[in-house]
Each structure stands twice: as structure tokens, then as C-alpha cells.
C-alpha positions in Angstrom: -92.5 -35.7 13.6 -89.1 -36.5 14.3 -88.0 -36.0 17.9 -85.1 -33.2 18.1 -82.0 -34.7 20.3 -80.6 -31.9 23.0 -77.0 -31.7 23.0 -76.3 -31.8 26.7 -78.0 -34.5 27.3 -77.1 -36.9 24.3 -74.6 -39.4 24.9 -70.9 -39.3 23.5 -68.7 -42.1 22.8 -65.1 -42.3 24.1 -62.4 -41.9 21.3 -60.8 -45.3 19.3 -57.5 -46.8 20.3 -56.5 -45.8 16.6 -57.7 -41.5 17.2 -56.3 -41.9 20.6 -53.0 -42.9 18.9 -53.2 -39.9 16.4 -53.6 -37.5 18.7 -50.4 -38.7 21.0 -48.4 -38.1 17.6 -50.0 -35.5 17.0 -49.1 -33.3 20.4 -45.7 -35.1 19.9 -44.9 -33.0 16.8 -46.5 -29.8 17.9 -43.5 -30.7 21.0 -40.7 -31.5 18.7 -41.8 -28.1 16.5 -41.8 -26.0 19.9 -38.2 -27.7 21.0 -36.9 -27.2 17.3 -37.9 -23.5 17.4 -36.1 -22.9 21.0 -33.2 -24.3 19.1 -33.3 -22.1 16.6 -33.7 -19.2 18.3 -31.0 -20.0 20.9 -28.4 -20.9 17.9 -29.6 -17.4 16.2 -28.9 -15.6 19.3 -25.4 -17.0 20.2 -24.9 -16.0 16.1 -26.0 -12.9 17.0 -24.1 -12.3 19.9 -20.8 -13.8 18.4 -20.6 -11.0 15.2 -21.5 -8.5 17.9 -19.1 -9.4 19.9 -16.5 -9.5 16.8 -17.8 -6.1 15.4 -16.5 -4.7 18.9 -13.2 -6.4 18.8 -12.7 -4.8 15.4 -13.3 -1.8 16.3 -11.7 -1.8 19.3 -8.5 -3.0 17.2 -9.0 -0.1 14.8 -9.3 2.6 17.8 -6.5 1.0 19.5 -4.5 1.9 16.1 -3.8 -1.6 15.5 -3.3 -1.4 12.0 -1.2 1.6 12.2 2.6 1.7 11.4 5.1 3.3 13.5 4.5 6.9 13.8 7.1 8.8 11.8 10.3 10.5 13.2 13.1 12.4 11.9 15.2 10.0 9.9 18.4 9.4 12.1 22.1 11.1 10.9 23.5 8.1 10.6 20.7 6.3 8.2 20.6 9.0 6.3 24.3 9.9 5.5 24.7 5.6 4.6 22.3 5.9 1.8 23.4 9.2 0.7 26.9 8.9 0.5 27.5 5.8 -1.4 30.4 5.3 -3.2 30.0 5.4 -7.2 32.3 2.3 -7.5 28.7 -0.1 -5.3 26.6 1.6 -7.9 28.4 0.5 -10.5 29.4 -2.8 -9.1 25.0 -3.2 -8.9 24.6 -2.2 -12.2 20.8 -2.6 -13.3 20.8 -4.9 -10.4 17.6 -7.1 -10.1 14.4 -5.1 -10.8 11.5 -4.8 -12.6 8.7 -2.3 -13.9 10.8 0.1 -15.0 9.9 3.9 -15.6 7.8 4.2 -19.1 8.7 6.7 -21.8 5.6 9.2 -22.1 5.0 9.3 -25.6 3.7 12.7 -26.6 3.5 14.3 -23.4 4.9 17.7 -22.3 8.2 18.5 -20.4 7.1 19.4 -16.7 9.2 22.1 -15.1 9.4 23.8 -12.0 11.6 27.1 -11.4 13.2 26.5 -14.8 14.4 23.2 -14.0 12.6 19.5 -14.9 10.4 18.4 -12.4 10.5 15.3 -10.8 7.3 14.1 -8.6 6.1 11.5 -6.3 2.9 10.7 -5.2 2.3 8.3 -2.4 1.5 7.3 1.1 2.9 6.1 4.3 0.8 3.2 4.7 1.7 1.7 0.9 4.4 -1.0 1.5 4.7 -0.7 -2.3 5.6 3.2 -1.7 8.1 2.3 1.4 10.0 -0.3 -1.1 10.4 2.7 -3.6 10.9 5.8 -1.1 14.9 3.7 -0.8 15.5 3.8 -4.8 13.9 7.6 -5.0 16.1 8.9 -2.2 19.2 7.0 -3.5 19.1 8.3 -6.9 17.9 11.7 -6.7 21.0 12.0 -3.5 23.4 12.4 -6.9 21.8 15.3 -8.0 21.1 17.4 -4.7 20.8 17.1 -1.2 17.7 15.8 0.7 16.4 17.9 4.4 14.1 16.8 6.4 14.0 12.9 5.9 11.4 11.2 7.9 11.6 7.4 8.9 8.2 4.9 9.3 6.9 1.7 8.3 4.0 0.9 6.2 0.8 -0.6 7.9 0.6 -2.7 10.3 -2.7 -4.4 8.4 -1.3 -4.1 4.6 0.4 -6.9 3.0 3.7 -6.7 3.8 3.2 -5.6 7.1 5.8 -3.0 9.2 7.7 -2.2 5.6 10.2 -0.2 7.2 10.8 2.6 4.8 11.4 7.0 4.8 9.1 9.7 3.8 8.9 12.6 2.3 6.1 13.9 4.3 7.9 17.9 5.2 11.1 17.2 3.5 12.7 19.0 0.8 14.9 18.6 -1.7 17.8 21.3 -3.2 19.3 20.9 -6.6 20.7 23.1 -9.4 20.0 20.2 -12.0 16.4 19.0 -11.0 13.0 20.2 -8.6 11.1 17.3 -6.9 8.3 17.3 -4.6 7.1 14.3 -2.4 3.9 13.6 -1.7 2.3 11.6 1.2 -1.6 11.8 0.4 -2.2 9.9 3.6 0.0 8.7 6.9 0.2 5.6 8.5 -2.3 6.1 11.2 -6.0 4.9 10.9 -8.5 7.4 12.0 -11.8 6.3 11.3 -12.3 3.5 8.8 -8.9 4.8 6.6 -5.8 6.5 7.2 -5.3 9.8 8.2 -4.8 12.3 5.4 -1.5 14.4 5.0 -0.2 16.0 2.0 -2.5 17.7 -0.5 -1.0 18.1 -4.2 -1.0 21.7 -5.8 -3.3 22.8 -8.7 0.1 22.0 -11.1 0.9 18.6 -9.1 -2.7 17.4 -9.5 -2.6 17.8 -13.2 0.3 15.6 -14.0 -1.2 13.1 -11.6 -4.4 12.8 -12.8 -2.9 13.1 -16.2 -0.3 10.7 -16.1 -1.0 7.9 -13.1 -3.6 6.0 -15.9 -3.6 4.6 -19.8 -2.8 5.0 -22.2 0.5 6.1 -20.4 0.6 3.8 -17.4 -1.4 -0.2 -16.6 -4.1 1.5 -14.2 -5.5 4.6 -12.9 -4.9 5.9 -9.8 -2.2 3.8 -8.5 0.5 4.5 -5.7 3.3 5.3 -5.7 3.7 7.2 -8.7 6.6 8.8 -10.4 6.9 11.3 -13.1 9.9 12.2 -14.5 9.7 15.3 -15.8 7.1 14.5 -18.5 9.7 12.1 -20.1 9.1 8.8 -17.7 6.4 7.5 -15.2 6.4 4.7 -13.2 4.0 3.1 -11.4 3.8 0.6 -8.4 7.6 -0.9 -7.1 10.3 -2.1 -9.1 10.9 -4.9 -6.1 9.2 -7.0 -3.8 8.9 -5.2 -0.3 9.1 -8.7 1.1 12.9 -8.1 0.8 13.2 -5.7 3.7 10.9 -7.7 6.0 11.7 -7.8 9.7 14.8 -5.2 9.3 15.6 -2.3 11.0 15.4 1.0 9.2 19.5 1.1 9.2 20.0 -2.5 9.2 18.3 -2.2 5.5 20.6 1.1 4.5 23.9 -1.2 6.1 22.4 -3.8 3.3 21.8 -0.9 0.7 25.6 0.5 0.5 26.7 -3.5 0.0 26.4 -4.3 -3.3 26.5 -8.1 -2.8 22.9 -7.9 -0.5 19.9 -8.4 -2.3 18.7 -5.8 -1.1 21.8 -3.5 -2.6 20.7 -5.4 -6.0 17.2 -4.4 -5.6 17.4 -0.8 -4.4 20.9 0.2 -6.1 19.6 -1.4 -9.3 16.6 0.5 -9.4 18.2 3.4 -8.7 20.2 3.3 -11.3 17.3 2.9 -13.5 15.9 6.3 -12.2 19.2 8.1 -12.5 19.6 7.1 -16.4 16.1 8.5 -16.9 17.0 11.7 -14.1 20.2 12.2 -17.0 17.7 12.6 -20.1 16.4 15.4 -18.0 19.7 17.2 -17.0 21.5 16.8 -20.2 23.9 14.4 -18.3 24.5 16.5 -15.7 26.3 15.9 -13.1 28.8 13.7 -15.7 30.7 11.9 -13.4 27.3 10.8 -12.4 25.3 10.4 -15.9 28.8 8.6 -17.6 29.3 6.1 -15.1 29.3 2.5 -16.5 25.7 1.8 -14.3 24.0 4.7 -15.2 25.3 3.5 -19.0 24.2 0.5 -19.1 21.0 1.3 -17.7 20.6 3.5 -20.6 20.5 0.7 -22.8 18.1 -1.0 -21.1 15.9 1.4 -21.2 16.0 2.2 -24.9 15.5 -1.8 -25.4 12.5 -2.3 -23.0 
């Protein structure tokens, strides 16, 4: 019978040079694995913190109102009798000026009235540096047909491309005329509250319609875009009709100084557009006031428009 060896008391042989070696490299890799490890969870924390860090800073920036415009104010006396006293002879020295997207006829579509008169509205908001570039033309033009109360002055958002757009708003204003009604609307201001801007202005039942109506195709490039104009149910226009990179860096008068001189670009811009709207604001009156709708601008804007 074979004899049975005990374990505890058989012999064992010391390890080779050659497993001795192994097992060096081996625990040498297990050690570079636990080093690599630390790494990455040291990097992934410092990741960590960083976006946390960043998400507070963000949000500190949006509580602190940093991407809020100037808080609107009562348009000053001055600023508002300089753009709504201008001569006829710098509107007709402008002419169409330089500007583009002009208001688009609205094939098909029904007159909209207010009180008997043709309705004129605007939808916007005092964040939209598009809107502030615009709110200069609206006021301009419609300022030959009646007589505007209640102006404010603001700038667009802080955080919006063209930042600090200094601009009006119609946000509590109002607007007498025996030719034409118009209502201004400022769906939102220029203060953030939350992750948007603060709401203001809600449009009526009658409002709503002709927005939603109007402000997409087939009548206008997109849906839902700001600021947008009807005229009446004859013309809508959509977006600006200039760059608000033009009144950049200016003061709220320093750009109405610029408005009533018809050699600025900013007079070419904002005169020339306005007398774009008032051509379009005469369809709706009949030509009235005539010393307003005959005037060689508002004349040759007329043609333009037929030809676009």
C-alpha cells in the first residue's frame, strides 16, 4: 500500500528566480492599477466640483439679474418730442432710406378694425433687440397719424445678441388717432425671473387671433416670431427691417439726435423704414392725413412696395 504523505509535515520548495520575478510584476500592476484609479477619481472629483461650482455662478448671475436690461422708465419729454416732431422735409430727404424686410401684402386676408377704424398691432417684447430696433420706426411713423402717451424707455437684454439695445416700449402706453387704432404689446419685460423673462402684456381674445393667424406661412417666413406687425389685415411684417447693431453703445437720446438727422445712418435706417410703414399706414386711411400720405417719401415708398 502506498504510504499517504501529511501535509504539515511534507517539505515545500522555495519559489524560482523566474516565479519570484512574476510575482514582483505582478504586485507592480495591481500598484499602478490602485494609483491609476486614485487618479481617476481625484480628476472626476475636481470635474465634479468645477461644473458645480459653475452651475452656482450661473445662477447666481441669473438671480443677480445679470442678463436683465435696464428697467423701464417713463420716456423723457425731450426724447420723445425729437422723434415725434420731425420735420416732413428729413423724411423726405431719407426717402426709403436703407432697409430691408419690408411689410408683406396679406393676400386674402380680412380688414382688421377696431372702433371703426383699421387696426394696427404690435406684438413684442422688451428683451428682443430685434423689437427695440423696430419700436423707433413704429413710433416714428405712426407719430403722423396721432399722438403717442405714456412712452416708456429700456434696452433689450443684457444676455441677447445685441446686448443693451437701447430702444422705447409700449408696455402701458397708448395711442389717439382719428385715422388709425393701435395697440402695443410687450408679451414679456426685460427682467429674468426664473429661467426666462418676466411676463407683461397679455393679448385680447381679438389680438390673439390676428397673431396666431398672421405671425406664420403662408403669410409670413416663420411662426411665432417677434416683433410682429399687422397692418390692418393689409400688411405684416415680421422681425427688423435694420440691424440693431446700428444703435449700439448710444444713449436713448443720443440715437433720437441721430434719428431727426437725415444724413446718420441711423436717420436712413429708422426714417426709411418709417416711411415704408407710413405708405402701407395710407392704404389703410385712404391717404389720410394728405400732407402726410402725398409727400414725395411716402410716394416713393409706394412704389417700392408695389414692386417688391
Amino acid at each position: 500500500m502506498a504510504k499517504r504523505t501529511d501535509p504539515s509535515t511534507a517539505s515545500t520548495n522555495p519559489p524560482s528566480k523566474s516565479e519570484r520575478r512574476q510575482a514582483a510584476l505582478a504586485e507592480l500592476r495591481r500598484e499602478q492599477e490602485r494609483k491609476r484609479r486614485s487618479r481617476l477619481l481625484l480628476t472626476t472629483g475636481v470635474i465634479t466640483a468645477f461644473v458645480a461650482v459653475i452651475a452656482v455662478l450661473v445662477v447666481i448671475g441669473i438671480q443677480s439679474n445679470g442678463g436683465s436690461g435696464a428697467k423701464t422708465t417713463g420716456a423723457g419729454q425731450t426724447l420723445v418730442h425729437t422723434i415725434t416732431t420731425i420735420p416732413a422735409a428729413t423724411y423726405d430727404t431719407v426717402g426709403t432710406g436703407a432697409t430691408s424686410n419690408p411689410p408683406k401684402p396679406l393676400t386674402g386676408a380680412k380688414p382688421v378694425t377696431a372702433g371703426g377704424k383699421p387696426r394696427v398691432l404690435y406684438v413684442g417684447a422688451e428683451y428682443c433687440p430685434y423689437c427695440a430696433a423696430e419700436r423707433w420706426a413704429m413710433v416714428t411713423a405712426l407719430s403722423r397719424f396721432g399722438t403717442f402717451s405714456n412712452l416708456g424707455q429700456t434696452t433689450s437684454s443684457h444676455a441677447d445678441i445685441f446686448p443693451d439695445t437701447p430702444t422705447l416700449s409700449f408696455h402701458g402706453a397708448s395711442f389717439a388717432s382719428k385715422y388709425l387704432s393701435f395697440k402695443g404689446y410687450e408679451t414679456q419685460s426685460n427682467q429674468v425671473q426664473g429661467n426666462s423673462y418676466a411676463p407683461l402684456d397679455q393679448l385680447s381674445t381679438a389680438d390673439g387671433v390676428t397673431f396666431d393667424t398672421y405671425d406664420r406661412p403662408p403669410y409670413l417666413p416663420s411662426s411665432g416670431s417677434i416683433p410682429f406687425i399687422d397692418f390692418g389685415g393689409k400688411y405684416a411684417s415680421q422681425g427688423a427691417s435694420y440691424s440693431p447693431q446700428l444703435l449700439h453703445g448710444l444713449t436713448h437720446q443720443q440715437v433720437a439726435t441721430a434719428i431727426a438727422d437725415p444724413t446718420s445712418q441711423i436717420s436712413q435706417a429708422v426714417l426709411g423704414t418709417a416711411n415704408t410703414f407710413t405708405a402701407v399706414l395710407c392704404q389703410l386711411t385712404h391717404d389720410q392725413p394728405s400732407n402726410v400720405c402725398t409727400s414725395s417719401a411716402v410716394t416713393a415708398a409706394t412704389v417700392a412696395l408695389q414692386h417688391q
